[in-house]
Structures are given as C-alpha cells and as structure tokens.
N, C-alpha and C positions, 0 to 999 in steps of 0.2 A: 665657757668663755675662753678667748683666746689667750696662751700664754704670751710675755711680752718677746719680741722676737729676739731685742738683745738679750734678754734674760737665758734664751732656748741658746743661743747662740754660744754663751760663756758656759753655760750647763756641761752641755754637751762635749762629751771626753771622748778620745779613743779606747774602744771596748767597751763601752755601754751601751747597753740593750735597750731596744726602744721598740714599745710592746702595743699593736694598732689593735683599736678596738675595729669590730669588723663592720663591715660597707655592706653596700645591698647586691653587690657582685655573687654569682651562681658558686664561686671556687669560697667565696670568705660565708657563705652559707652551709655548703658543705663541710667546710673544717669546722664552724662552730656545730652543727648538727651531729657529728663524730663526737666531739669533745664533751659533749652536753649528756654522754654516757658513762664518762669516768668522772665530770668537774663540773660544779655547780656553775650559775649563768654567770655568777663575778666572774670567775675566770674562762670559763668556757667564751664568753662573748669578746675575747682577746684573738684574732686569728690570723695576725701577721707579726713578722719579727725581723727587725733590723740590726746589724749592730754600725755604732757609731763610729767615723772618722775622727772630725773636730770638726764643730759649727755644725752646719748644714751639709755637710759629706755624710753617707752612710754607703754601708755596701748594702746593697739590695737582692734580695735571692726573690725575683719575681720570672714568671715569663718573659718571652721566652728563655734568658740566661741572667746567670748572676750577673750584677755591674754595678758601678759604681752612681752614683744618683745623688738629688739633691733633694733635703727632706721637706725646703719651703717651699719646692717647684711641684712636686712629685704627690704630698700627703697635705696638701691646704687642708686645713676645716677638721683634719681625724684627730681623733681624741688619743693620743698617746698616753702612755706611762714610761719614762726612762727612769731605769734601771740601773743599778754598780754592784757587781758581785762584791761578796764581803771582803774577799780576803785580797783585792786590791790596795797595793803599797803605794803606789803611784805612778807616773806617769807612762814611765817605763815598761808596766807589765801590762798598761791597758791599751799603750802602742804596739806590742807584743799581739793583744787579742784583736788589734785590729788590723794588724799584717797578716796574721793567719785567716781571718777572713775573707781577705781583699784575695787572696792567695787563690781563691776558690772563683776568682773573676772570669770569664768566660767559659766558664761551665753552664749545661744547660739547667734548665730547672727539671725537677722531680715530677711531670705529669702524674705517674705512674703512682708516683707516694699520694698524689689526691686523690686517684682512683680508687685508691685500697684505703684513704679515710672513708671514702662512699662504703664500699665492698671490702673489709678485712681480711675475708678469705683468699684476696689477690697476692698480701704478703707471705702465700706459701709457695710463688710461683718463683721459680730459678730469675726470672726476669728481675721481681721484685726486689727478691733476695738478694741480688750480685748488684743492684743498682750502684751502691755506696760508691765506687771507684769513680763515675762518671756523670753522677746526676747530684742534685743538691736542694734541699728543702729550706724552707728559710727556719726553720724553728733546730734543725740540726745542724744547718748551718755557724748558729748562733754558741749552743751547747760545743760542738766540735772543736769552737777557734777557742773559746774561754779552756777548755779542756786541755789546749796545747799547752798553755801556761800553766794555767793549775789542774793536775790528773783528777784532784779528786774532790770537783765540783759537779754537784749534781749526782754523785758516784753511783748512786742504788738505776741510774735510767740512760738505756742504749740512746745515742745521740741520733739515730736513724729512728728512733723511735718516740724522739720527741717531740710536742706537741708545743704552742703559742701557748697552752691554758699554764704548762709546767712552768713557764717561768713565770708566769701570775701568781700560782700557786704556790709559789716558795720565796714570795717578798715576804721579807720579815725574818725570813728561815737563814739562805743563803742569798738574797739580795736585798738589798738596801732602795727605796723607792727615792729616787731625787726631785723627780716634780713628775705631775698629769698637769694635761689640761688639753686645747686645742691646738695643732700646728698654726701659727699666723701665716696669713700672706708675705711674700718678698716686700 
C-alpha cells in the first residue's frame, strides 16, 4: 500500500536513507543475487540507496551519473524503507549528510563496482581498486556522506565496499526505521 504522499513528504529529512527494494532491472538482479551470499532475502532484496534532500529531492547515484532527482517522479510504485542514523541531533548534521552527498553530483556511476558484484575477482584489478576518486555507487555513496559528519558510523565496513543489504541490516543497530511502504504518485 501506498504511503500518504503528504506524509512522505514531511518524513523526509536531509540525510536519510531511503532503501529500494529491488525491480525486475538485470543491475537490481545482480546486486541482489551478490548480496544473497553475505545477507538473508530480508535484506538482501534491498538493492538501491538514496539519500534524502527534503520532500521529494534525493541525490541519486544511478546511471549514467549521480544527480539530483525527484523520488515521486523517479521511484512511483517501489517499496521503500527510510532511514535516520542514530546519532542524528538535528537538522543541522542531516543537512550536513546531505551536502556531502549532493557534493558527489556529476560523478559517474560505478559500472565497474556492478561488474565485480557479478565477478568479485574484478576487485583485485588496479582499475577497480583506484575507482574511489572518480566513480560512485549508490550504497557507498550513501555510507561516505553519513561518514563525513559522523567517522564512526558504520566503522567495522569500507564505504566502497558497501552494499544496499548493510544498511537493511543494521536498522535497529545503527538506524532507526521511520516509515516503509510504497512511493505514491505526484
């Protein structure tokens, strides 16, 4: 069922995480088919990540480049879960997490990091490895800007190495769930 869209609307803070369950797309098949080898299907079947503006703004780390995007235009119909790391104080440091994100706006995306979800053995290729400076995943993306503000969320997991399932996997731990449900229509 669809959440209410004023509801989504006021929800939705700068710096929260907004966690798509995944589509019938060949890229959100392979990140969940990777994932479904470290993390059960609860989280495993989580295989895109957002983080939030205010409202309907999100930065987006999808093909071709990251950008800025609208989530009632963009994700109708997909089953979210948003997201609040614990140790947000307020408004301040989640505008914080979502300047550092935004920051990363025309960078390309991480082909290369889906490849090596496929093929793991890709991450010991120099290419792979030096990507960090110039390319961007959305689940590192996500971990990266939250990190700016506070060092030490998430701390035991490389942000290039993480995964749409890690932040499923740590509500409760280090995030606080604020609503699921369906994206509504504009």
């Amino acid at each position: 069922m669809p959440l209410d869209k004023k509801y989504l609307i006021e929800l939705l803070q700068p710096g929260d995480i907004i966690l798509y369950q995944g589509d019938d797309s060949m890229c959100s098949r392979v990140i969940q088919k990777y994932q479904l080898w470290k993390f059960d299907v609860e989280h495993a079947q989580y295989t895109h990540v957002s983080v939030s503006g205010r409202g309907g703004v999100i930065v987006d780390v999808a093909p071709p480049r990251v950008k800025i995007d609208n989530i009632f235009e963009k994700y109708v119909g997909r089953y979210v879960k948003v997201l609040r790391y614990r140790e947000y104080q307020g408004d301040m440091k989640q505008g914080e997490v979502a300047f550092w994100s935004a920051s990363n706006c025309n960078k390309n995306y991480d082909v290369w990091g889906i490849a090596a979800f496929k093929f793991p053995i890709l991450y010991k290729l120099p290419i792979i490895k030096n990507r960090i400076e110039y390319l961007n995943f959305c689940s590192d993306n996500g971990l990266w800007s939250i990190r700016q503000v506070f060092p030490d969320a998430m701390s035991s997991l490389d942000p290039n190495r993480c995964m749409p399932a890690h932040f499923s996997a740590a509500i409760g731990e280090e995030f606080i769930l604020k609503a699921e449900g369906e994206v509504p229509s504009e």
